[in-house]
Each structure stands twice: as structure tokens, then as C-alpha cells.
N, CA, C and O atoms as a DFTB+ gen file, in Angstrom:
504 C
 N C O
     1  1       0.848      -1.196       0.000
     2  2       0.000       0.000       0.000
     3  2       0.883       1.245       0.000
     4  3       1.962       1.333       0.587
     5  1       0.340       2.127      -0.674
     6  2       1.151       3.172      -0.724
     7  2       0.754       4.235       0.311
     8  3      -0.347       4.704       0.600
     9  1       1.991       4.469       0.780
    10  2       1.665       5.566       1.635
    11  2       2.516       7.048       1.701
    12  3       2.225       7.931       2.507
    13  1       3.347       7.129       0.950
    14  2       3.762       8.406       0.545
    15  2       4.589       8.334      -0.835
    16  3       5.260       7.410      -1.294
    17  1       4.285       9.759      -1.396
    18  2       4.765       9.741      -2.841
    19  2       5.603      10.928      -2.850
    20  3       5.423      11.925      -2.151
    21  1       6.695      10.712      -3.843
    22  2       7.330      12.077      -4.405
    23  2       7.162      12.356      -5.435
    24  3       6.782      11.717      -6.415
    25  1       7.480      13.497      -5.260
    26  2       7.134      14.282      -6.547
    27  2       7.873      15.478      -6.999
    28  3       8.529      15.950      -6.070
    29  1       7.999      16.157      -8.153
    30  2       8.771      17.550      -8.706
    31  2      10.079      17.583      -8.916
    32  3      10.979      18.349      -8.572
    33  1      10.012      16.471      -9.636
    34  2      11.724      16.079     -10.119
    35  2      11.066      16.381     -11.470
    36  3       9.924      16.242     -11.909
    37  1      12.666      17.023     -12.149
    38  2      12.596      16.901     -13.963
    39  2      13.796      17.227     -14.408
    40  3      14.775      16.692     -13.886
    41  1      13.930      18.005     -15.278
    42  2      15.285      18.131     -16.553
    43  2      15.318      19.411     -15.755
    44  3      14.249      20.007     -15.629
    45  1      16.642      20.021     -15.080
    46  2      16.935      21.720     -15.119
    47  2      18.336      21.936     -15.054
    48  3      18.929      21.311     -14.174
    49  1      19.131      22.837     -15.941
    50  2      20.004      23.252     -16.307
    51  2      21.203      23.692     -14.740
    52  3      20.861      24.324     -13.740
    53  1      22.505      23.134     -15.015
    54  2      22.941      23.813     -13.957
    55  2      22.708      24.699     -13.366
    56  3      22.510      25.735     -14.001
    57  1      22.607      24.745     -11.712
    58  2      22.343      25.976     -11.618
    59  2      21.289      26.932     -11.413
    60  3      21.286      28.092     -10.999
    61  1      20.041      25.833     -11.968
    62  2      18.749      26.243     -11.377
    63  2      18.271      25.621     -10.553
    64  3      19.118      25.192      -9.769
    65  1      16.876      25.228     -10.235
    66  2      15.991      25.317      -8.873
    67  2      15.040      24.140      -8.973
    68  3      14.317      24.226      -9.965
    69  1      14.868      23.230      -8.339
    70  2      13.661      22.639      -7.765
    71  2      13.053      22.032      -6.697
    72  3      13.631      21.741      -5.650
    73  1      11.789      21.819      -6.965
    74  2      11.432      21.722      -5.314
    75  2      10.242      20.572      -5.361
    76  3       9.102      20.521      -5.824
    77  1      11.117      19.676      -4.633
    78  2       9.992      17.883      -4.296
    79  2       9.213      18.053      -3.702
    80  3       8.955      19.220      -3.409
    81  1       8.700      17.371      -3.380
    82  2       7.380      17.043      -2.761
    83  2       6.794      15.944      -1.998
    84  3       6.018      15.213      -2.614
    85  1       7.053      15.668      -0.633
    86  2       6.958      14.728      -0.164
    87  2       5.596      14.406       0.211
    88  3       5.509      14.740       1.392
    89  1       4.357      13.875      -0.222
    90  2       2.957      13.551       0.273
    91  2       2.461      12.208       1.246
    92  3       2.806      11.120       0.783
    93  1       1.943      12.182       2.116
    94  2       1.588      10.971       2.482
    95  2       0.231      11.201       2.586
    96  3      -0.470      12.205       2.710
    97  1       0.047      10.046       2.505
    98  2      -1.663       9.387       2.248
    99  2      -2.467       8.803       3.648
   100  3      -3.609       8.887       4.100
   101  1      -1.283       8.216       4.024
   102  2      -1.968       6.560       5.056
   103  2      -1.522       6.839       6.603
   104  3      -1.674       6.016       7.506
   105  1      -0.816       8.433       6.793
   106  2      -0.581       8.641       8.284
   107  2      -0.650      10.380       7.962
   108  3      -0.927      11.093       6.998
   109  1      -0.204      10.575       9.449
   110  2       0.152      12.081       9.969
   111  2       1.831      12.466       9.712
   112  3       2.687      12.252      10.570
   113  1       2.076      12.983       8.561
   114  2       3.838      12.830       8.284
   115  2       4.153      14.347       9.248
   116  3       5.308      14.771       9.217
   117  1       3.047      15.159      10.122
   118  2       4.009      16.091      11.203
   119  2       4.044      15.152      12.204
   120  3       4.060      15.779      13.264
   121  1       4.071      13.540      12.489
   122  2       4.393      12.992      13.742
   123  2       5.858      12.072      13.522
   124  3       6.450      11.446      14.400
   125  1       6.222      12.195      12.126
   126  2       7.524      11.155      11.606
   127  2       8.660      12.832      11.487
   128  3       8.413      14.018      11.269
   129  1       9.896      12.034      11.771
   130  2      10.522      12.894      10.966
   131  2      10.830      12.668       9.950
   132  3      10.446      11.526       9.697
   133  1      11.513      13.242       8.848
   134  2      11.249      12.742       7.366
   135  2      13.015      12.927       6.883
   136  3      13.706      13.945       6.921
   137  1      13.253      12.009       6.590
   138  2      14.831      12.150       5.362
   139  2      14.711      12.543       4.091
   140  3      13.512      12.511       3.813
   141  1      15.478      12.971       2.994
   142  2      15.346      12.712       2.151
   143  2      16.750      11.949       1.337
   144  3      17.930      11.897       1.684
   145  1      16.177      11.510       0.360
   146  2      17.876      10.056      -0.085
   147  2      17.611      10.279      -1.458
   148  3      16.556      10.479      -2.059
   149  1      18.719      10.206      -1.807
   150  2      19.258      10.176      -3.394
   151  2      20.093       8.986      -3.851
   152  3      21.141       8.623      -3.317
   153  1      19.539       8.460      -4.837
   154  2      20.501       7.363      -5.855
   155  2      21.228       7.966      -6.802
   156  3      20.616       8.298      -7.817
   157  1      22.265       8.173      -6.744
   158  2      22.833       8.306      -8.481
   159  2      22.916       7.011      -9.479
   160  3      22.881       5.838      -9.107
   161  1      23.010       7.380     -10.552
   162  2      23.421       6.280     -11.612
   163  2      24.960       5.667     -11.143
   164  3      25.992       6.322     -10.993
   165  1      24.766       4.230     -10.967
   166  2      25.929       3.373     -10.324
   167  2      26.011       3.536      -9.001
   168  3      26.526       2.522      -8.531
   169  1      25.742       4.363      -8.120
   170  2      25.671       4.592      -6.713
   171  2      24.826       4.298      -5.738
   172  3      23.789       4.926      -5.956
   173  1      24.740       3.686      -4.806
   174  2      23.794       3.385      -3.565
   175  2      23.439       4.604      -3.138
   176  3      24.171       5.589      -3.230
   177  1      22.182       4.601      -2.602
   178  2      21.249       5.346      -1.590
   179  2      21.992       5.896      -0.817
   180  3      22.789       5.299      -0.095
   181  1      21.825       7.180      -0.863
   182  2      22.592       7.944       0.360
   183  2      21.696       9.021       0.901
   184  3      20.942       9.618       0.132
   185  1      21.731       9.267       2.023
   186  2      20.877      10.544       2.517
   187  2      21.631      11.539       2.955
   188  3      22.609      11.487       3.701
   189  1      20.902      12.845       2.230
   190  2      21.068      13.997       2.095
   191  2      20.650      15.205       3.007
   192  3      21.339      16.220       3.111
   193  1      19.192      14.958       3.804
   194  2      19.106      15.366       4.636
   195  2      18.059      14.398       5.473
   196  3      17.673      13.251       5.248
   197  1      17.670      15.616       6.853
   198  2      16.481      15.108       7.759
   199  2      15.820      16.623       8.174
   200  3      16.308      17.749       8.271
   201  1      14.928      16.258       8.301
   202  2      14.174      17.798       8.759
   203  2      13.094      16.850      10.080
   204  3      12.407      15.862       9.819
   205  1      13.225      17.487      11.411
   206  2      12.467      17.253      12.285
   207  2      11.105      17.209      12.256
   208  3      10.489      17.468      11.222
   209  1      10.445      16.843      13.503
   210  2       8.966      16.632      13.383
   211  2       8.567      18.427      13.818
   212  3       7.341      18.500      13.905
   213  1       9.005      19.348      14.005
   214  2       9.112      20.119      15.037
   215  2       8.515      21.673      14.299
   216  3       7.821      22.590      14.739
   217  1       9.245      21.381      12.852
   218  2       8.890      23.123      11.958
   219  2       7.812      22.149      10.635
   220  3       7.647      21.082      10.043
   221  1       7.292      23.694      10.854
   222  2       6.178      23.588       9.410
   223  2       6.874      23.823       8.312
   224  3       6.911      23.276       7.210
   225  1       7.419      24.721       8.786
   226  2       8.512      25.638       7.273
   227  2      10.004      25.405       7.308
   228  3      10.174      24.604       8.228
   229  1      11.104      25.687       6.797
   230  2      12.624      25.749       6.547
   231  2      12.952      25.486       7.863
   232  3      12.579      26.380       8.624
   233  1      13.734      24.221       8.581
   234  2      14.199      24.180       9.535
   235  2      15.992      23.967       9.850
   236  3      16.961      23.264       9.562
   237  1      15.460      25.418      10.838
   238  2      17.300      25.884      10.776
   239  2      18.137      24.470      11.908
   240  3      19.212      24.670      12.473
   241  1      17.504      23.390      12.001
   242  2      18.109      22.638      13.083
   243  2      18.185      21.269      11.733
   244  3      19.033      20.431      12.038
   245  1      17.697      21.059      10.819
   246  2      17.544      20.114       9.693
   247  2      18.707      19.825       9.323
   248  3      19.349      20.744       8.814
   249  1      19.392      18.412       9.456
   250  2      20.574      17.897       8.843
   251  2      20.707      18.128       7.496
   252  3      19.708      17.970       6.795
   253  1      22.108      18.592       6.817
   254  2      22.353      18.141       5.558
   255  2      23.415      17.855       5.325
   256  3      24.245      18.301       6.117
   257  1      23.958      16.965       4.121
   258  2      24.915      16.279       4.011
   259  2      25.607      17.751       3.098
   260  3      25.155      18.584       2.312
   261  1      27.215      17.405       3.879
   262  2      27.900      18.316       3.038
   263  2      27.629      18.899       1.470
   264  3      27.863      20.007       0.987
   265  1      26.918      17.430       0.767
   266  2      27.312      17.899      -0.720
   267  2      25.961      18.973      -1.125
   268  3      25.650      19.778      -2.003
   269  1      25.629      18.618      -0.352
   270  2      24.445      19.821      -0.505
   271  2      23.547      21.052       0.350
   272  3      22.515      21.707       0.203
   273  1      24.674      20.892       1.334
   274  2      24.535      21.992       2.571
   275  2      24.509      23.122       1.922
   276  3      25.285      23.268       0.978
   277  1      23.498      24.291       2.339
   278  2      23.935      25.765       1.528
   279  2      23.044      25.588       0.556
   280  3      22.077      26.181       1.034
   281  1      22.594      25.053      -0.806
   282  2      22.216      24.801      -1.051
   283  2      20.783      24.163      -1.598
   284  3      20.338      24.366      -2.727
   285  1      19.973      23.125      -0.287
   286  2      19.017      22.460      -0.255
   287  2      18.074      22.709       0.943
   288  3      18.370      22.415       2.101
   289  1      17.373      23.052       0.713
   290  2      16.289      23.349       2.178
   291  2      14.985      22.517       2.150
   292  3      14.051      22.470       1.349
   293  1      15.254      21.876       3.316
   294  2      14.045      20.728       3.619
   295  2      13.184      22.075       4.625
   296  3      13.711      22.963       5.295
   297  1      11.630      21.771       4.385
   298  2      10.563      22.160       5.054
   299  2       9.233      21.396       5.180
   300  3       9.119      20.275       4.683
   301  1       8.416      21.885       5.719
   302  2       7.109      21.189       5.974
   303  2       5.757      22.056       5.665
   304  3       5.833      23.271       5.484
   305  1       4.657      21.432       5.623
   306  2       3.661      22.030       4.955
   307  2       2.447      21.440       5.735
   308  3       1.437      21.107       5.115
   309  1       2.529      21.315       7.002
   310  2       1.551      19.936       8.169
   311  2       0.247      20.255       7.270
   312  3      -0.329      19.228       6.910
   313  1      -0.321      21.423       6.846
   314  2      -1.942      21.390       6.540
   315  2      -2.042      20.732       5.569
   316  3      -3.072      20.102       5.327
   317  1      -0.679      20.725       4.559
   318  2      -0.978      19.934       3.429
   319  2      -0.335      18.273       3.592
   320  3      -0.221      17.603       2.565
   321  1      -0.037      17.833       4.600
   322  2       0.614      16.771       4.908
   323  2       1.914      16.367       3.970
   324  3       2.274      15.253       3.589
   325  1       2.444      17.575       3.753
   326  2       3.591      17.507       2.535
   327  2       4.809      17.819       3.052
   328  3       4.571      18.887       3.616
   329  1       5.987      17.572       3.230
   330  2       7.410      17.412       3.433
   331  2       8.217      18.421       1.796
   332  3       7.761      18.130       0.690
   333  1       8.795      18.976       1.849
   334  2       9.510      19.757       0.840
   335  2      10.879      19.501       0.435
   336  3      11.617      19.223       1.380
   337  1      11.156      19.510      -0.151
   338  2      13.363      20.266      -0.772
   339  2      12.663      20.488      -1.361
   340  3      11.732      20.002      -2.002
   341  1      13.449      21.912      -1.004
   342  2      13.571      23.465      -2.014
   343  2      15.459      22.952      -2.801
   344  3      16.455      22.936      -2.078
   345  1      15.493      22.719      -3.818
   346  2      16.882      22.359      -4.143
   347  2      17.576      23.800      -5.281
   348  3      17.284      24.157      -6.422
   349  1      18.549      24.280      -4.289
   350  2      18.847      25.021      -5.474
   351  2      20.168      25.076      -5.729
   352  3      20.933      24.309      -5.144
   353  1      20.688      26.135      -6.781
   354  2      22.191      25.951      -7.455
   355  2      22.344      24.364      -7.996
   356  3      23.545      24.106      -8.068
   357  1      21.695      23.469      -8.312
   358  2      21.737      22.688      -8.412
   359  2      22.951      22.358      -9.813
   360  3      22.964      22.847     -10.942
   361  1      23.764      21.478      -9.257
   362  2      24.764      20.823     -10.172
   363  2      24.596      19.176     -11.016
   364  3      23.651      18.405     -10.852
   365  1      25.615      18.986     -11.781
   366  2      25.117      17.506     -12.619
   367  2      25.248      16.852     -11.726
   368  3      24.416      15.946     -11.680
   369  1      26.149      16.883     -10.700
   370  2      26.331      15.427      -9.580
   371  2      24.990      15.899      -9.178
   372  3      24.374      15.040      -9.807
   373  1      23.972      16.664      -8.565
   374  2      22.917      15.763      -7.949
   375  2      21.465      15.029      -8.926
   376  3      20.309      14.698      -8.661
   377  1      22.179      15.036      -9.903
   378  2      21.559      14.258     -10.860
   379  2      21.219      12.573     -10.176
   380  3      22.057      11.680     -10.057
   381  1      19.744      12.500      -9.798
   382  2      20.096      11.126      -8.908
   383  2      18.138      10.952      -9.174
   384  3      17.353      11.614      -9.852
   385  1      17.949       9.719      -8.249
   386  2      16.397       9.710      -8.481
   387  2      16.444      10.038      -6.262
   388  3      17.057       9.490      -5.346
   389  1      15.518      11.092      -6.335
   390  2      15.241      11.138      -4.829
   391  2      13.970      10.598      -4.236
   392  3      12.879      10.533      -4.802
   393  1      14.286      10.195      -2.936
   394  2      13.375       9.925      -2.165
   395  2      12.966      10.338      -1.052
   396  3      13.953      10.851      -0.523
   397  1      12.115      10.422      -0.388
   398  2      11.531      10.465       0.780
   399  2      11.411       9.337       1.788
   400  3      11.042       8.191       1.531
   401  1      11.862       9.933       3.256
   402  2      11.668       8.172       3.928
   403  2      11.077       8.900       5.406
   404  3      11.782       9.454       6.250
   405  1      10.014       8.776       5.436
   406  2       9.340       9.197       7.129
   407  2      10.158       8.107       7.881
   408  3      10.586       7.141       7.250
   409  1      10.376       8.239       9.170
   410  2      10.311       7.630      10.469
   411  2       9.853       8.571      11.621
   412  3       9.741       9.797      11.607
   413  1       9.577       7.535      12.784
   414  2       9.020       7.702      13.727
   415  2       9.883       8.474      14.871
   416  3       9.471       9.307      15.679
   417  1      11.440       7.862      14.677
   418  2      11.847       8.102      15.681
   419  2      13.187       9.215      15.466
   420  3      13.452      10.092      16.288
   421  1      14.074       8.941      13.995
   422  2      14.957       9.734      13.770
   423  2      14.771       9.231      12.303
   424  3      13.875       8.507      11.869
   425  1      16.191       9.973      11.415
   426  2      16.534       9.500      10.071
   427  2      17.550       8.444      10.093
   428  3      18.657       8.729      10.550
   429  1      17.302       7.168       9.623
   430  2      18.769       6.246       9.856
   431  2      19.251       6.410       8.293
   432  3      18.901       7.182       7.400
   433  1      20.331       5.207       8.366
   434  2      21.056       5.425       7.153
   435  2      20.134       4.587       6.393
   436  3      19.463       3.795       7.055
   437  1      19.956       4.613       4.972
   438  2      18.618       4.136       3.927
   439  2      18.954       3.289       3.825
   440  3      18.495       2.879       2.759
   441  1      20.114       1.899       4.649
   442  2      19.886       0.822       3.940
   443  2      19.300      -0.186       5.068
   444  3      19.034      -1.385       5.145
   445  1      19.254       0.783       5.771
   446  2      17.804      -0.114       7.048
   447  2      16.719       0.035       7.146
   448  3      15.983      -0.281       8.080
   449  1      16.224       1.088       5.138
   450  2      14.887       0.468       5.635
   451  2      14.641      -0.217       4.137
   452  3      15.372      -0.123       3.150
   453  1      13.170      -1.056       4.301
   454  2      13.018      -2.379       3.708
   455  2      12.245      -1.957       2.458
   456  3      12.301      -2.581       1.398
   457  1      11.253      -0.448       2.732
   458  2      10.688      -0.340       1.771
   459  2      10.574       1.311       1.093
   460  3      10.705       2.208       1.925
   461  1      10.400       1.625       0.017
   462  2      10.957       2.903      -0.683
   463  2       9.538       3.216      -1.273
   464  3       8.689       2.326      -1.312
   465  1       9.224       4.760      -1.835
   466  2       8.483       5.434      -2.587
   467  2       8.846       4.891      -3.996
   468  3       9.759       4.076      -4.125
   469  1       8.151       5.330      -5.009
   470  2       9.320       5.606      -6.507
   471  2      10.116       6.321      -6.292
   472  3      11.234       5.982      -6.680
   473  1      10.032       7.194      -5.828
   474  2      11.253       8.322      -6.215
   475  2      10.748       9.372      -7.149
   476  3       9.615       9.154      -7.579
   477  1      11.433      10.642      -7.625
   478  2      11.315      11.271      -8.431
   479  2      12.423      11.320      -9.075
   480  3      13.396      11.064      -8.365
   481  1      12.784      11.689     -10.785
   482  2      13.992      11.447     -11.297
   483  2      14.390      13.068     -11.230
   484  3      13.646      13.739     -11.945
   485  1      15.521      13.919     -10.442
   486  2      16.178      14.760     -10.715
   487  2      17.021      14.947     -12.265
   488  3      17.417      13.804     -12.491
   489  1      17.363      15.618     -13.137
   490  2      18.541      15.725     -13.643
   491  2      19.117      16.857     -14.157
   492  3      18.429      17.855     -14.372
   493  1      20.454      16.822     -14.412
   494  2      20.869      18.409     -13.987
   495  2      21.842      18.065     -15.324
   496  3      22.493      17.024     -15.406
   497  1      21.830      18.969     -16.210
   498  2      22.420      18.741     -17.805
   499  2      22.134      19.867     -18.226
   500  3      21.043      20.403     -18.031
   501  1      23.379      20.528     -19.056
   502  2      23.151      21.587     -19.717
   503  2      22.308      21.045     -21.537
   504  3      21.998      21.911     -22.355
């Protein structure tokens, strides 16, 4: 059963802007905190950030992984039960398919958990 989807991945030129969309269906995603994880082509799952259960909007306490610190801003949207990256300056390395992963308790590393969204496909090409 599906219970959360991403969304607002596409084609954008170095350097510009986009912004995912994390939805859930089948719970309350302001009671999880939420990660978000990226695959590249040839590369394992890695996560990029976590944004707490705690802000609606841009949270200045939200983990991010170096390669995209500065950069990527995770937020929340509780009325719309939607989770965000705002991704910007975006380069060809984060050319990847992203995901979304709620938990309950923190963000672990993505290869402990069992089950995934689709994803959305990012790609960053002049």
C-alpha cells in the first residue's frame, strides 16, 4: 500500500531550482521525521538530509549532508501533509532519483529500511 509519494523532479540546467514534494496518504507525516535520499546512476542510496517533526517551514536545526549543505532546504507544509526540498544551485552530480523516507523516531542510514516510494527522477544537464 502506498503511503507516501514524491514528486517535482525533472530536466533543469545547472544551476537552477527545484522543489519535491513529499505527500503521504496513510498517516500524519508532522508525527515522523522525514529524510530525504538520493541514488545516483551506479551509486547506492545515500541521505542527504532530515528535517524534524518540530517546523512547518525551513528548519534551521535540519541535517544536511555536506554535498548539498547551503544549497538544499528541507521544510514542511503539516496542513498539506507535505514534506519539501527546495533544491537550489543545483549541479550535474545531484543528478540522482530522490526519495523520501518518514520515520518515527529519527533519520537512519537508507539501507535499514526495507521499503521505498518511486522516487522522483532529478537531472541536472546543460
Amino acid at each position: 500500500q502506498v503511503q507516501f509519494v514524491e514528486s517535482g523532479g525533472g530536466l533543469v540546467q545547472p544551476g537552477g531550482s527545484l522543489r519535491l514534494s513529499c505527500a503521504a496518504s496513510k498517516f500524519t507525516l508532522e508525527d515522523y521525521v522525514v529524510g530525504w535520499y538520493r541514488q545516483a546512476p551506479g551509486k547506492e542510496r545515500e541521505g542527504i538530509s532530515c528535517i524534524g517533526t518540530g517546523a512547518s517551514a525551513s528548519d534551521s536545526s535540519a541535517y544536511y549532508d555536506d554535498s548539498v549543505k547551503g544549497r538544499f532546504i528541507a521544510s514542511r507544509d503539516n496542513t498539506k501533509n507535505t514534506v519539501y526540498l527546495q533544491m537550489n544551485n543545483l549541479k550535474p552530480e545531484d543528478t540522482a532519483v530522490y526519495y523520501c523516507q518518514p520515520d518515527k523516531l529519527a533519520c537512519r542510514d537508507g539501507d535499514e529500511y526495507d521499503y521505498w516510494g518511486q522516487g522522483t527522477q532529478v537531472t541536472v544537464s546543460s
